[in-house]
Structure formats: C-alpha cells, structure tokens
N, C-alpha and C positions, 0 to 999 in steps of 0.2 A: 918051547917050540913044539914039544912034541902033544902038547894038551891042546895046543894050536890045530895042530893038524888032524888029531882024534876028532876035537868037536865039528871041524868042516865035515870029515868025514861022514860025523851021524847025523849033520843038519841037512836035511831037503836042498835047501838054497846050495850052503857049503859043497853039495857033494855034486849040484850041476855046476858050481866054479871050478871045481877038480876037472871033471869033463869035457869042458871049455878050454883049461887049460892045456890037459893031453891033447885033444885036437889040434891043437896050435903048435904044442912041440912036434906031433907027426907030423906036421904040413910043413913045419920050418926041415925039419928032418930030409921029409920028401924033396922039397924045394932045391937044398942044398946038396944033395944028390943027384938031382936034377941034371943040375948046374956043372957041378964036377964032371959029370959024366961028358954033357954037351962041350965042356967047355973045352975038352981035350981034343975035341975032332975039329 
C-alpha cells in the first residue's frame, strides 16, 4: 500500500488525484460543520 501511495505521489496524474481528493475531504469537512453548527439553532 505504501508503494501504492509513493508512486501517485511522484506521478503528475497520481499527485493531481491526491488534490482532488484533499479538496473533497475539506469540503466534506466544511460541509459537515456547516451543518452541525446550523443545525443546533
């Protein structure tokens, strides 16, 4: 898993799917937060 994760790393493609990916975790993050916060008032 871990040679998995090296080669995205050093590949061009691999490393704008890492990026894509973080994006999507901070939005879900945000989102969920969001929500929590809204949802108590």
């Amino acid at each position: 898993m871990l040679q998995g994760i090296t080669r995205l790393w050093r590949d061009e493609q691999g490393l704008t799917t890492v990026e894509y990916a973080l994006l999507l975790v901070m939005s879900v993050v945000v989102a969920f937060t969001a929500w929590q916060t809204l949802g108590q008032r």
